[in-house]
N, C-alpha and C positions, 0 to 999 in steps of 0.2 A: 857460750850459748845462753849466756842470764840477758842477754841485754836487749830482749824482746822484738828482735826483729824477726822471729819467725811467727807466722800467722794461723796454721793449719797444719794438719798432721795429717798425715795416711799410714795406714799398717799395715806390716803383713797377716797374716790368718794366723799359721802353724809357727808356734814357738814363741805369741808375742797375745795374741787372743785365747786359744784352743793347744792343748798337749794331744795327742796318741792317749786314749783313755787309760790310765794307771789300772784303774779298779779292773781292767782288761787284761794289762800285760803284766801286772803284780803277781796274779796268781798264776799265767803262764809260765812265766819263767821261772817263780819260787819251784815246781819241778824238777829244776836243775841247780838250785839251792842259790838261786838270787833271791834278793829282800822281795817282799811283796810290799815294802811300804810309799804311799805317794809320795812323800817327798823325796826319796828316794829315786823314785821315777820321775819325777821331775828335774835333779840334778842331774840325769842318766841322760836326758834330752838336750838339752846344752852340751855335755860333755860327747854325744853323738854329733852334735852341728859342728864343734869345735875341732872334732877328728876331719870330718867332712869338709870346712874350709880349711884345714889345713894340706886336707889328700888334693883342694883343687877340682874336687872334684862334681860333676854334672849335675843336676835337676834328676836325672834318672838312675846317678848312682848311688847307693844306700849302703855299700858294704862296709863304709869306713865307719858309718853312722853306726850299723848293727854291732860291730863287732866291741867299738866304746861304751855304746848300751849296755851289752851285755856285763864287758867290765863292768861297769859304774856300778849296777845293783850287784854286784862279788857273787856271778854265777859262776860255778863251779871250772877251773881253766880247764877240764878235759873236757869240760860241755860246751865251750863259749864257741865253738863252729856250726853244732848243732844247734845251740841256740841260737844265734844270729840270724842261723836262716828260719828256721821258724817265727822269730822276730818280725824277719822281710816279708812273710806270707803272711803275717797276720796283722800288720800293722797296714790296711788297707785306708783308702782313703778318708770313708766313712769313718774310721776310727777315730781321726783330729776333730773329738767333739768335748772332751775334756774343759769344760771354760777355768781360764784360770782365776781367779778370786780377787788378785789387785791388781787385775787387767780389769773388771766386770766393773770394779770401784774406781777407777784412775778415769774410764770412758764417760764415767756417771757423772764426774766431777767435773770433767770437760765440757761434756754436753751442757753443762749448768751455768759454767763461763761463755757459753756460746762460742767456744771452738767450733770452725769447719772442719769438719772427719770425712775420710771414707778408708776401703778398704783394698787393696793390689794384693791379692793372691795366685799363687803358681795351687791349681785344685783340679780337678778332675770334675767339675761340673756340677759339684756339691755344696761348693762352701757359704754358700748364701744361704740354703736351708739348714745346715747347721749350725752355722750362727746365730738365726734365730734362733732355733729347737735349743739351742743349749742356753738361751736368754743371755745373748752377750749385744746384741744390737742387728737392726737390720735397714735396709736399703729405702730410707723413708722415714715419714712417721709409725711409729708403732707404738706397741707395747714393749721396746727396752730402746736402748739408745739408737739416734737416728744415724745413718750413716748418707751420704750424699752420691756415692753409688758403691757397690759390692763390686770389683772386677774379680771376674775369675775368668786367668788363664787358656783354660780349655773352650769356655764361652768364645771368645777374643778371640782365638788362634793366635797369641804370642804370649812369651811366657821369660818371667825373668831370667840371667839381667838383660834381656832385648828393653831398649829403654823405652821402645814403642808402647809396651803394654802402661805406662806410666799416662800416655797420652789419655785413655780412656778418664780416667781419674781428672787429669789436668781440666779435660773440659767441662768438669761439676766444680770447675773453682777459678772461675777465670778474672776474680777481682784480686788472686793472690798471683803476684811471679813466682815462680816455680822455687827458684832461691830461697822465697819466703816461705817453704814449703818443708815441715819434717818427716821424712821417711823411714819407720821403725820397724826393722827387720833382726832376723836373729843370723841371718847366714851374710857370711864375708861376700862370699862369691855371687850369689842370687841378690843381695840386698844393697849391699853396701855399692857394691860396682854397679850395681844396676842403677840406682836412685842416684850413681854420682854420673853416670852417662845422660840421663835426665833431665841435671841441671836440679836437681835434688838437696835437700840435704840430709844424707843417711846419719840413723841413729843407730847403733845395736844395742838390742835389748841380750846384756851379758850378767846376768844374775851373781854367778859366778866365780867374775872374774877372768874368765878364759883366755882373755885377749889383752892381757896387760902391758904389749908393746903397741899397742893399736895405736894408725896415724889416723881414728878417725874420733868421733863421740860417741862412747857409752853411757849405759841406763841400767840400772839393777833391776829397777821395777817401772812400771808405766806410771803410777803414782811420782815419779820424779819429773815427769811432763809438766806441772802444773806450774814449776816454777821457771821454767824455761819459755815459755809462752808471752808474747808482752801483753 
């Protein structure tokens, strides 16, 4: 991926821009004697996607997700069913407003190269004012990083990996072939299959480590973009 032929990036929202707010679910779950510390909840988020691409499983199922959650910040094993679900109730959509910090600095630095960006998110109708409100970028010029358009899923009616919702996005970039195009997501199944049905080229953003037999390209941080880029 060093050798500069890819031109523009798109991202996803949740797990690559925006967490589930820590400062939220830190002291929820410390209750049941999980850590309340962010970073903490942030490895709990990865380690929930990583449950969830490997269960296979849907856009609308979260149980593989809650229950690794849970693990990750070491809530209590007799409480990890009860917590889970209280996890799943409260981790509503609104929630993924968390910005993460070398997502906010990776986009800045892009924007400064004059990378073409936008954004493909599976949201519930929110994720475009979120994005601003938590100052990570918005659809335009503005006051934080410009995005070329916002898609969200629920706007659209299709939703990843249907490779259609990709379309939306392609046509805010139509001096790039799609090829030339990076697609950084955090889920196997929504991201990677999706942006490869596209004619994409998926990235996961695997902080982690999670996926160390992967046949595709990982990224720890979005700050590893810059040198991938020609």
């Amino acid at each position: 991926m060093s050798d500069g032929r890819f031109e523009a990036v798109l991202f996803d929202a949740g797990g690559v821009l925006v967490l589930p707010d820590p400062t939220v679910l830190g002291p929820l779950l410390a209750a049941y004697g999980g850590s309340a510390e962010i970073d903490d909840h942030r490895r709990a988020h990865y380690a929930g996607m990583a449950a969830k691409s490997r269960a296979a499983a849907s856009e609308s199922d979260w149980d593989s997700y809650n229950l690794a959650y849970v693990e990750s910040v070491d809530v209590d094993p007799d409480l990890r069913l009860i917590a889970a679900s209280i996890l799943d109730h409260t981790r509503s959509a609104a929630l993924w407003r968390w910005a993460i910090p070398e997502s906010v600095r990776a986009l800045r630095a892009l924007e400064e190269r004059g990378v073409p960006m936008s954004v493909v998110s599976n949201a519930s109708g929110q994720i475009a004012w979120v994005l601003s409100h938590s100052g990570v970028c918005q659809e335009g010029p503005g006051e934080d990083v410009a995005m070329r358009i916002v898609v969200d899923s629920h706007v659209v009616g299709v939703a990843k990996p249907d490779p259609r919702i990709f379309g939306f996005a392609l046509e805010m970039h139509p001096e790039t072939d799609p090829e030339r195009i990076l697609y950084v997501g955090d889920s196997v199944v929504m991201d990677v299959a999706g942006a490869r049905a596209a004619g994409l080229h998926p990235v996961l953003l695997d902080p982690f480590d999670d996926h160390p037999d992967a046949d595709f390209d990982r990224i720890g941080s979005l700050l590893e973009l810059d040198g991938l880029l020609g």
